[in-house]
N, C-alpha and C positions, 0 to 999 in steps of 0.2 A: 185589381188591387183592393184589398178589403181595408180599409182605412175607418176606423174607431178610435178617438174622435180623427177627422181629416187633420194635416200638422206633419209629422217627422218623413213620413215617406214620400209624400209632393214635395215636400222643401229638398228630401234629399235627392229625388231625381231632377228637380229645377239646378239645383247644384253641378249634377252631375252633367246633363244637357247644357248647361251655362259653359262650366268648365273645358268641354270637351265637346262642343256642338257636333251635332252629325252633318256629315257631309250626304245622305242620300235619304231619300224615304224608309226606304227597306230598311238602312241604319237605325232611322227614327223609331219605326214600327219596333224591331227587333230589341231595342233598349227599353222600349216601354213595357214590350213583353217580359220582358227579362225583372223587370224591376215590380212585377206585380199586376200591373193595370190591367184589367177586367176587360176583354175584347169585346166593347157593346158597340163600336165603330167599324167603318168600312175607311180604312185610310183613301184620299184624294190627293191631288196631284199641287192642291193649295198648301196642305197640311206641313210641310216643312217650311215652307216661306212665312206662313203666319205660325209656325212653330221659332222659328228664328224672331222676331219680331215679338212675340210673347215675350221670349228669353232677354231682349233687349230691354223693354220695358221692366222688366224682375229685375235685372241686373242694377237698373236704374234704383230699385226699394232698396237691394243692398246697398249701394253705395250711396245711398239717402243719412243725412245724422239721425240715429234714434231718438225718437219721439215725433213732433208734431210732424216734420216735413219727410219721414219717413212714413209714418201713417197716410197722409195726403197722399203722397205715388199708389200706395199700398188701397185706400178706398176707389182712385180712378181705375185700379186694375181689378177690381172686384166687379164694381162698375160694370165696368165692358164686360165681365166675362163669366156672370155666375147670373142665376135664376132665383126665385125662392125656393126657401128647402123645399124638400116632396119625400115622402117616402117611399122607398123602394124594395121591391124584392126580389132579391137571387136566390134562388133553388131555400126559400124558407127563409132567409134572412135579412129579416128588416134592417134598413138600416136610411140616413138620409142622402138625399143628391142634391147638392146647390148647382146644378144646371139643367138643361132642357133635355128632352129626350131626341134620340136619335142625331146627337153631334158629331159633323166631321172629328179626327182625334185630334187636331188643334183647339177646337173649342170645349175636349174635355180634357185635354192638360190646362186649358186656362180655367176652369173653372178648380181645376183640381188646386193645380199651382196657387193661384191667389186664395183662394181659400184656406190650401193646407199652411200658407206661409201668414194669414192673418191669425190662424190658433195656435201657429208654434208662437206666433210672436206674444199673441196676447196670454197664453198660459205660462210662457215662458221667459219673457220680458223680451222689450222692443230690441235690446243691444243684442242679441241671441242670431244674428247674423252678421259674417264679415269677412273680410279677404286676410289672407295668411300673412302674417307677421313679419315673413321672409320676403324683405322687400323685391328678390328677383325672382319670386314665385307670385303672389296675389292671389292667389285661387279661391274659391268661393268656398266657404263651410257654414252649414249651422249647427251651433251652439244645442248639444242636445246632453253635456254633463250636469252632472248632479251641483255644480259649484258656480257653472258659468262663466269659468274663468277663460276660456278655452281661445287662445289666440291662432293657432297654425291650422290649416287644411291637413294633417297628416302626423302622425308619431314620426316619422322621416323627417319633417321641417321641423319639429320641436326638435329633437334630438340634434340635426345639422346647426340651430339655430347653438343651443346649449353647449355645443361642443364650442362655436365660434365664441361666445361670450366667456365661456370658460378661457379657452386658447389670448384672449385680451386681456382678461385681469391676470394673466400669468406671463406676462412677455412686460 
């Protein structure tokens, strides 16, 4: 996954992984491949358990209130799981890694994850994550419009939501 700056694409597969956790490694693997992520890992038999357990604690920064006490979850997950930057290079291109080299891929989705979700948040503002509007939905999204306004996990919840509040002031 070529991530410049890290931010929209860690957050939205922690989204996606949160939302719809895998049920097997090969699951894991195959989603990460799917969504980008640069095969510098040998998956391990750990990797989904502390893949689940990453997801737990993110889940936690989302449903943290923005600002301070979301920052705090969001510094102890850095904490644990990122390195100093380093530069890196793949076939010519420079670029930076906030973690160590040769990581099981639990430890570079958390390096990815907490990192990608500290520069959406900080370029983006802290409220710029949250669960969907549709109270018997909740799903995870971030906030990546132009306005920030963005309440639902999906053009399908806004619209079902739009129609119901429509369908109220008319009855």
């Amino acid at each position: 996954m070529h991530i410049s700056p890290y931010g929209y694409d860690p957050v939205r597969l922690a989204a996606d992984l949160a939302n719809h956790p895998p049920e097997t490694l090969d699951e894991l693997v195959t989603r990460c491949l799917d969504a980008g992520l640069s095969r510098e890992w040998v998956p391990g038999p750990e990797d989904l358990t502390r893949t689940r357990e990453l997801l737990a604690r993110w889940v936690d920064v989302v449903d943290a209130e923005p600002g301070p006490d979301r920052a705090e979850r969001l510094n102890a997950l850095l904490a644990s799981g990122t390195a100093h930057p380093r530069l890196t290079d793949h076939g010519g291109h420079w670029h930076l890694h906030y973690r160590d080299r040769e990581l099981p891929l639990a430890g570079v989705l958390h390096a990815l994850v907490a990192t990608g979700t500290a520069m959406h948040l900080a370029e983006r503002g802290m409220d710029r994550l949250g669960r969907c509007a549709v109270a018997e939905c909740r799903l995870i999204y971030a906030d990546t419009s132009r306005t920030g306004r963005r309440r639902y996990c999906s053009t399908r919840c806004a619209n079902r939501d739009g129609v119901r509040r429509h369908r109220a002031r008319a009855s």
